[in-house]
N, C-alpha and C positions, 0 to 999 in steps of 0.2 A: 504493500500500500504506500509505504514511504519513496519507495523507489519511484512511482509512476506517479504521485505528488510533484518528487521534484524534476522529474523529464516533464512534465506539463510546466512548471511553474519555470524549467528553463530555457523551455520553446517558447513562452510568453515573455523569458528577459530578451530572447535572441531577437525576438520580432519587435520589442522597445528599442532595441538598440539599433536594428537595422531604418526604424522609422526615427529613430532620431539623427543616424548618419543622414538621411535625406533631409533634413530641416539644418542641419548644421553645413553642409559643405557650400549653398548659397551662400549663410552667413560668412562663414569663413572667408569664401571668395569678397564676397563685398568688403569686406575689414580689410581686405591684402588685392589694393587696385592694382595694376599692373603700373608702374613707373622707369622710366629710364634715365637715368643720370651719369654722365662722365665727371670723369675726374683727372687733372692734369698732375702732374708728377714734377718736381725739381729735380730727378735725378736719371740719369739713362736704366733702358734694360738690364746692362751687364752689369750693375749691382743687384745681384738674386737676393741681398738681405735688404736695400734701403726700398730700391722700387718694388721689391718682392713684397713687402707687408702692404704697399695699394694692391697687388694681385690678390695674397692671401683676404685682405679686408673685405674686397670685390666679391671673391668665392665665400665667402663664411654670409656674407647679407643673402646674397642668393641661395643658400640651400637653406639657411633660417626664414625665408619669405616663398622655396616653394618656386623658383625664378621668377616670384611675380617683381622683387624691385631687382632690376637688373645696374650695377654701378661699372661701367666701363674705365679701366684705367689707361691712360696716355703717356708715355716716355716726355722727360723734357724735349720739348723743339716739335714734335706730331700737334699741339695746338701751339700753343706760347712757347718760349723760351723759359729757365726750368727760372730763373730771377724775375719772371712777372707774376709769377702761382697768384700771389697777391691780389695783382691788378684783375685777373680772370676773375676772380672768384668775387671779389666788390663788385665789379660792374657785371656779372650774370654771365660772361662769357661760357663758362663752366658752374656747377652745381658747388663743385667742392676742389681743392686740392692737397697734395700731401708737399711737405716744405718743410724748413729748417728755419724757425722766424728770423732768427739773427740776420738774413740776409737782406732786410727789409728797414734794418736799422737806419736809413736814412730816410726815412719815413717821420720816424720819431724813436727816440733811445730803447721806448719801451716796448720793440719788438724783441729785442733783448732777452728779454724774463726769460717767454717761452724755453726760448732754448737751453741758457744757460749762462751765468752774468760771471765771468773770468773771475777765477780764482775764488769761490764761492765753494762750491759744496758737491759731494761724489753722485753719484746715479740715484743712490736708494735716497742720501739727505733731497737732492733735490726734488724727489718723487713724493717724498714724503712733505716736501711745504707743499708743493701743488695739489696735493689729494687732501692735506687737512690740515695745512698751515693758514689756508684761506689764499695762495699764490694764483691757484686758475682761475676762481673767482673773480679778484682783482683785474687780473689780465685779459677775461673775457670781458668785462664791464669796458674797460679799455679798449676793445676792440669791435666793440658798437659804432664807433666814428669812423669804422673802415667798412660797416654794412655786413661780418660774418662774424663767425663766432667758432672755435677750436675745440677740438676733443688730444689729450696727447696721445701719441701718436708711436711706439716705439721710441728706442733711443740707442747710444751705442758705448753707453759708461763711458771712460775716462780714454780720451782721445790720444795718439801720439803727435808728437812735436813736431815734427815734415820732413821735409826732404829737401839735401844743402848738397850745395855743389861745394862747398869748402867747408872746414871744421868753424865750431863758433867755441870762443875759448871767453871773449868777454865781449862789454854791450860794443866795444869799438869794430868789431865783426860783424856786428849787424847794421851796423851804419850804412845808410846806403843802396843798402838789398834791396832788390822788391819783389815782393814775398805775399804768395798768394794767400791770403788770410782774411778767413769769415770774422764777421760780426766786431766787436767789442776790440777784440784781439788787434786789430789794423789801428784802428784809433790809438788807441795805449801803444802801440809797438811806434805809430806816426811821433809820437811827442817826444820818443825815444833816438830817433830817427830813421826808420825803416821807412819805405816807401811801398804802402802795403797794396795790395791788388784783388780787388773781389773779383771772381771769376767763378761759372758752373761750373758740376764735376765736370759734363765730358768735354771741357775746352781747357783743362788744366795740362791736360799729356801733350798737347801740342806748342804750347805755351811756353812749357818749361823745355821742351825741346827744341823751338827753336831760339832760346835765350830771351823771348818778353820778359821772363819772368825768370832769378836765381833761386828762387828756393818755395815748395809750397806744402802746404797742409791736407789731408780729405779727413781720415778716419783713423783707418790705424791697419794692420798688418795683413788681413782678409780683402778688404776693398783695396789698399794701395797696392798691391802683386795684382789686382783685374787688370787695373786701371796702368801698370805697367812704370812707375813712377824710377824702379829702382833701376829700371835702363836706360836712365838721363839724370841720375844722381847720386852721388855714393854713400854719402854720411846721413842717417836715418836718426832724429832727436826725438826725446822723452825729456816730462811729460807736455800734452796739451796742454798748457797750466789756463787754455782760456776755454777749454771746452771738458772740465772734471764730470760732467756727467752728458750733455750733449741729446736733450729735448726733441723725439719729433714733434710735428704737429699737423693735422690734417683740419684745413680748414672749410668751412660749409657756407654759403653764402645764407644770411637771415631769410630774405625772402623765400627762398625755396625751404629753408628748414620750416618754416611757418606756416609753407603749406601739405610738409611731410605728415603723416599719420602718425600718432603721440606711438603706435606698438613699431612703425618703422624707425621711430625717433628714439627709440628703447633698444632696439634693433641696430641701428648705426652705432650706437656707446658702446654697446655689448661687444662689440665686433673691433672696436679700436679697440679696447679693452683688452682681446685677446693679438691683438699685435703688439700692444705694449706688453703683455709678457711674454711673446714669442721672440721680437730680435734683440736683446740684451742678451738672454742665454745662447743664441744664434752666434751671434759675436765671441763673447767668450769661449766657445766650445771650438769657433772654426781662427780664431785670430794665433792661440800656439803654434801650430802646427805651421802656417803660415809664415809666422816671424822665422823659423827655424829655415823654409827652404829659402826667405828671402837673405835672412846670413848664409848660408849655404854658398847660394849664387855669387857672393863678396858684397853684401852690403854691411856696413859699418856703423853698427848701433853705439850712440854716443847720449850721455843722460845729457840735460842741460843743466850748469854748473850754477851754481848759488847766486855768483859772480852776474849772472843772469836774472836768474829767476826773484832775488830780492829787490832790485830796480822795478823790475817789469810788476810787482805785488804793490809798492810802496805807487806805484804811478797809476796805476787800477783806482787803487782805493781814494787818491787824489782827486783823479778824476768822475769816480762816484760823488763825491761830496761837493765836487759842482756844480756838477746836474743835478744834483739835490738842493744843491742853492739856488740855483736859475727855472727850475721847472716844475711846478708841483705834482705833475700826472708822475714824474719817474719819483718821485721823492716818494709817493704815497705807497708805491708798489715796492719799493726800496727798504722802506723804514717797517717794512712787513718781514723781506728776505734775512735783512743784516744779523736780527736780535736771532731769527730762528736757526739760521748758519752757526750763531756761538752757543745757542744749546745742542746743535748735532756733534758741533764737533767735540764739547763736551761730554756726553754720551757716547762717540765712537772711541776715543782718547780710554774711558773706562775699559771697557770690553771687546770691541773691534779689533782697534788697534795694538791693544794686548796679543791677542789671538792669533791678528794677522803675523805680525813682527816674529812672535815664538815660530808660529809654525812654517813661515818663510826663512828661518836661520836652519832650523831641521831638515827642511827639503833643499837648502845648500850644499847640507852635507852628505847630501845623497841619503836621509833618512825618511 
């Protein structure tokens, strides 16, 4: 009797269920319009980790949406040039793109943040102001007077120093140079006397090869062997001291987010979300092995010397406190960064940097 109870009672769930799949897959459709949007890129194809997280980003919307929002992604140069993402994405040209803010610093200082403000703080500090120091917030209210609004984006920790065609021993060696270098870094190294040169990745190999340009910076040991850097230069410097964690950012133009559907707009975060913790460990796992066959080949990894790097620190923080004097939009975003840099690096100084120190002298000794 009980048996034939519940075969009856679960022929009547089968058939609730199969008449609620027909009431629901309308619904469903109508909640997930079909949509199309591109996305333009600051960076070429042949970086699989920078331009690779708009691909990966691209596919993760699309199999969460079912292919109804489809997000096309563009190499730099197939719409804009990879130094206007900016401009596309304000004026409508493009839905959204993926970028590196610093390069937009002549816009206003405070494109800056995003990325990552020289000599400030490592990957995880500076992840950690952005997610809940109140830094993206800041930075997104700021970025209302450009018409779009940022989700971060990947990033690629702590940057090396570039690529010299002569040793650098003190600041009089860099006198002179001109030295391809994002953001912050060109300003400070200019007052120094460098003669610095913004330029996109894929116009950097050409550059430095045919002498524009003596010395230049991308990423670090993965991307600079793509991009071929160490067969037009021989001396390889540590560290970025102006890119310690090095921000992406994928920007979306207002109008169109405004008229995204709040489960697409949930859908879009979700999804940078997961390329911000996909190319950091990408990085790190693919950048050893890398540095190894680029010494291999004779490249010549040189740190940069104190003799350096405390000038270049002392002239940062200089020129911080100017533009804090003259500007109040950087001063507001600034006076947020500074206090929360000296509690991280308080906190890593305890236990981090304990950890790291001990356990990088052990694996010196081959333990």
């Amino acid at each position: 009797m009980q048996r034939r109870k519940f075969i009856r009672t679960a022929g009547i769930g089968a058939a609730a269920t199969a008449a609620a799949s027909t009431v629901a897959a309308p619904a469903i459709a109508q909640a997930m319009p079909e949509i199309k949007w591109r996305l333009t890129s600051s960076f070429p194809k042949s970086l699989d980790t920078l331009y690779g997280g708009s691909e990966l980003f691209a596919k993760v919307v699309g199999d969460m949406t079912d292919g109804k929002f489809q997000i096309r992604p563009f190499a730099s140069g197939e719409i804009v040039p990879g130094l206007q993402v900016a401009d596309a994405v304000q004026n409508g040209t493009v839905e959204m793109g993926q970028t590196a803010s610093y390069y937009f610093f002549g816009k206003h200082p405070n494109f800056v943040f995003e990325t990552g403000l020289p000599f400030t703080m490592n990957m995880r500090q500076y992840y950690a102001w952005l997610y809940f120091g109140g830094g993206h917030d800041l930075i997104n209210e700021f970025y209302k007077e450009y018409n779009f609004r940022s989700f971060i984006f990947g990033g690629t920790g702590c940057q090396m120093g570039g690529w010299f065609r002569k040793e650098i021993k003190t600041m009089e060696d860099l006198k002179g140079l001109k030295f391809r270098v994002g953001g912050f870094a060109g300003l400070i190294l200019e007052r120094l006397g460098v003669v610095p040169q913004q330029i996109a990745g894929g116009d950097i190999y050409p550059a430095l090869e045919k002498g524009t340009i003596d010395a230049c910076e991308w990423v670090g040991p993965y991307d600079d062997e793509k991009l071929g850097f160490n067969k037009v230069a021989k001396y390889y410097y540590y560290p970025g001291w102006w890119e310690g964690a090095s921000v992406g950012s994928l920007y979306i133009n207002n109008d169109a987010w405004a008229k995204l559907p709040k489960n697409y707009q949930s859908i879009v975060e979700t999804a940078a979300g997961l390329v911000t913790s996909w190319m950091v460990p990408k990085y790190d796992a693919l950048n050893p092995a890398a540095l190894r066959r680029l010494v291999a080949a004779g490249t010549e990894l040189r740190p940069f010397p104190r003799a350096i790097l405390e000038p270049c620190f002392a002239e940062a923080y200089k020129y911080y406190d100017e533009l804090s004097a003259k500007d109040p939009k950087f001063k507001k975003i600034y006076d947020s960064l500074k206090p929360f840099r000296a509690d991280q690096n308080l906190w890593f100084r305890v236990a981090e940097n304990t950890f790291d120190n001990f356990n990088f002298s052990m694996s010196a000794q081959g333990r």
